[in-house]
N, C-alpha and C positions, 0 to 999 in steps of 0.2 A: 504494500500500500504506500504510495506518493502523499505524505500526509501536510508535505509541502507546499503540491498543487491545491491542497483541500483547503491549507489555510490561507493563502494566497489568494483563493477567487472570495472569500468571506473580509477581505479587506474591504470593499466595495457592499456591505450589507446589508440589512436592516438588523443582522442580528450580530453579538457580539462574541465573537469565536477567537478564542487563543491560545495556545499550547500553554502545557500544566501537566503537573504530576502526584496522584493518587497513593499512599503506599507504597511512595518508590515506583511508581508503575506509569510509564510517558501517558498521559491522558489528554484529551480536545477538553477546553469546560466553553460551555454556553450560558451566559448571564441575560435575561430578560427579567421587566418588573413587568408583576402582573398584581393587580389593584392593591399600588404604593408597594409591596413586596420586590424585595431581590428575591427571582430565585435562581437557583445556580445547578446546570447539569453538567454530569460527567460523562465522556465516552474514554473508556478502556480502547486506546492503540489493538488493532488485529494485523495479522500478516495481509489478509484479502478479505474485500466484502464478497460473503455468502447470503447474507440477507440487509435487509436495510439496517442502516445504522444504528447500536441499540443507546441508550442513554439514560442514566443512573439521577437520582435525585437528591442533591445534595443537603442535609440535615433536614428529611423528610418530618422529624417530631415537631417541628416547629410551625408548620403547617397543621398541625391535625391529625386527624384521621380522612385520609385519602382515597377511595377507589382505586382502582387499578395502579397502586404502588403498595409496593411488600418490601416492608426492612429489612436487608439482607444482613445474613454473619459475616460474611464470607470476606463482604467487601467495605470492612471498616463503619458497618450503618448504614450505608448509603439505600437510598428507596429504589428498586428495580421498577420501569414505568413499562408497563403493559399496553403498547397500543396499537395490537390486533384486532381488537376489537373494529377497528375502524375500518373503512374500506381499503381492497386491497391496493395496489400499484405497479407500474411492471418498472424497474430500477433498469438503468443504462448502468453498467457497470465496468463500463469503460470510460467513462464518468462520472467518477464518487464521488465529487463536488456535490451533481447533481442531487446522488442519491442522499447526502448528509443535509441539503437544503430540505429536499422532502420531507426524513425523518423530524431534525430540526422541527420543522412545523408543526406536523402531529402531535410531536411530545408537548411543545408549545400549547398549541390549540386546547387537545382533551385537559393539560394542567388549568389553562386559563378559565375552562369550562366547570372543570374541580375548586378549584379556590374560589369562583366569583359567585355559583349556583348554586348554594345549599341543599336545595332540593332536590336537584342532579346530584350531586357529589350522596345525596342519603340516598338515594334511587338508584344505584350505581351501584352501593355498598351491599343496600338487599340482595343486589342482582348476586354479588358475588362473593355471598354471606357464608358459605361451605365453606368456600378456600382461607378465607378471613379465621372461623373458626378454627380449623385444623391448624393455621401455621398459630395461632394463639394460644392452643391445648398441647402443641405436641411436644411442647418442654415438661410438660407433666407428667405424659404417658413414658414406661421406662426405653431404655437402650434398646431394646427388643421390641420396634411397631408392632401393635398388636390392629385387627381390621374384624371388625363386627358387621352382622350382614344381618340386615333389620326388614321386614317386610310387612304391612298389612295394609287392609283395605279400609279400615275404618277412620272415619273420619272426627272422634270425640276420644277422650280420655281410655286409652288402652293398655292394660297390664303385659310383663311381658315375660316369658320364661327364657335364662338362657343358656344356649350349650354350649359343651365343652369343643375343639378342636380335637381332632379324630385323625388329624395326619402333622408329623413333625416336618412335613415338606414346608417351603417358601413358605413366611409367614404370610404374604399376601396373596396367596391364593385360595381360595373357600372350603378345603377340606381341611387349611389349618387354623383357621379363622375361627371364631367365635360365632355364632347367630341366635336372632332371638326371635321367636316365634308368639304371637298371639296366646295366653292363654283360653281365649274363647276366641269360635273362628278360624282355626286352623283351614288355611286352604292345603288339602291331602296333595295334590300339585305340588304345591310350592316346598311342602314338607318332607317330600321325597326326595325333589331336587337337592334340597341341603343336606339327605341324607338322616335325618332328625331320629329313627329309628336306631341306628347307628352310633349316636353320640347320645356318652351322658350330660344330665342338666347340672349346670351351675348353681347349688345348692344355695352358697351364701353370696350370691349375685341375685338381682333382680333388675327389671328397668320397666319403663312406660312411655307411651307416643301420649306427648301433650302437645291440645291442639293451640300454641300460641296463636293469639289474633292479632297481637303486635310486638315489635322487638324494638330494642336499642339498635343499630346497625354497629353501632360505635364500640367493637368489642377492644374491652379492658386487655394489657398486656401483661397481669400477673395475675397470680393464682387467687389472693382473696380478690381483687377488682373481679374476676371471673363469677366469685362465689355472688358478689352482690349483684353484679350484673343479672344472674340468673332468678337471683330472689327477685330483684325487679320485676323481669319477665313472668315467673310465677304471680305477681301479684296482680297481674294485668287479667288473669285467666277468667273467666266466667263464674258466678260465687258457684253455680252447680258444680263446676267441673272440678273446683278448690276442695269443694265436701269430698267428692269423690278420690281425687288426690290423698288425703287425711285420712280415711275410710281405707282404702285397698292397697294405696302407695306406701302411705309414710306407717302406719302404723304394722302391716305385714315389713318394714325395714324394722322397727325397734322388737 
């Protein structure tokens, strides 16, 4: 990669590009204010572009909680900014000027859409409230991923039995997995497939599908902000569904 020609046609810009270094590591950073904010991207130097230009966001906590940015380890904090999401584009990569203007943009646009639009940026977060949760839980769960395979059809307050893993293979594949089954409602199908016959039940486990009707999207980064988080959410629940909680959930837990 010519990262000389890249910097070179960005002298002429709208946007401000200059060579920089990351962890000892030669980096591009791009600075734009977006409403009264600096903010500041990084791109990690590659040998070749394989795909459009990726770019990292720099002291993404000071921002908030963001959409499609996830605080990396890896890379000193820095926020990795996802934006796939958008439409796609077909890159000249025989001019990566071009293609780092492009990227540039993108990154630009969807942040400027996140910092300015609350509403977007909390509609966003729902959208992609799995991923959110999992990289927020998985410093809790031990060395060893553990993968639960949850299934049912109903749509109110459901108890849940659950079973053991039945194969020492790959933890994330379904016969070494964990799964928890309805106890009322069994679909015979779906219980086969997991093999249920097979595996013993998780004695001093239990769990339940509550049907939240609204969340925080704003998920907490440590283990008690998680616990409250969730009380929150519980407290949102329906008072019927709260009785039934206290009745079947919490008091078969004590």
């Amino acid at each position: 990669m010519d990262y000389a020609s890249v910097l070179e046609y960005f002298l002429d810009s709208d946007y401000e590009v200059e060579p920089s270094s990351y962890l000892d590591l030669d980096t591009l950073s791009v600075s734009v204010e977006i409403d009264g904010l600096l903010v500041s991207l990084v791109h990690f130097y590659v040998n070749e572009l394989q795909q459009l230009p990726h770019f990292f966001l720099k002291d993404p906590a000071s921002f908030g909680v963001l959409a499609h940015v996830l605080i990396t380890q890896n890379f000193g904090g820095l926020g990795s900014i996802c934006v796939n999401n958008l439409d796609s584009v077909s890159v000249n990569f025989e001019r990566p000027e071009l293609a780092f203007e492009e990227s540039i943009r993108r990154h630009v646009e969807l942040l400027r859409s996140l910092i300015t639009d609350s509403e977007f940026n909390q509609s966003e977060l729902l959208r992609e409230f799995s991923t959110n949760w999992y990289s927020n839980t998985k410093s809790m769960m031990s060395k060893s991923p553990k993968k639960l395979y949850c299934t049912s059809c109903a749509a109110n307050f459901t108890q849940l039995d659950i079973y053991k893993p039945i194969s020492p293979d790959s933890v994330m594949s379904i016969p070494a997995s964990f799964t928890a089954m309805p106890i009322e409602g069994n679909d015979q199908n779906v219980a086969c497939f997991f093999k249920i016959g097979s595996r013993q039940q998780q004695k001093d486990a239990t769990g339940c599908i509550l049907p939240l009707q609204s969340i925080d999207p704003v998920i907490p980064h440590n283990a008690d902000g998680l616990k409250t988080w969730l009380l929150d959410a519980l407290q949102r629940l329906p008072h019927e569904i709260k009785i039934r909680v206290d009745k079947e959930f919490v008091s078969y837990q004590s």
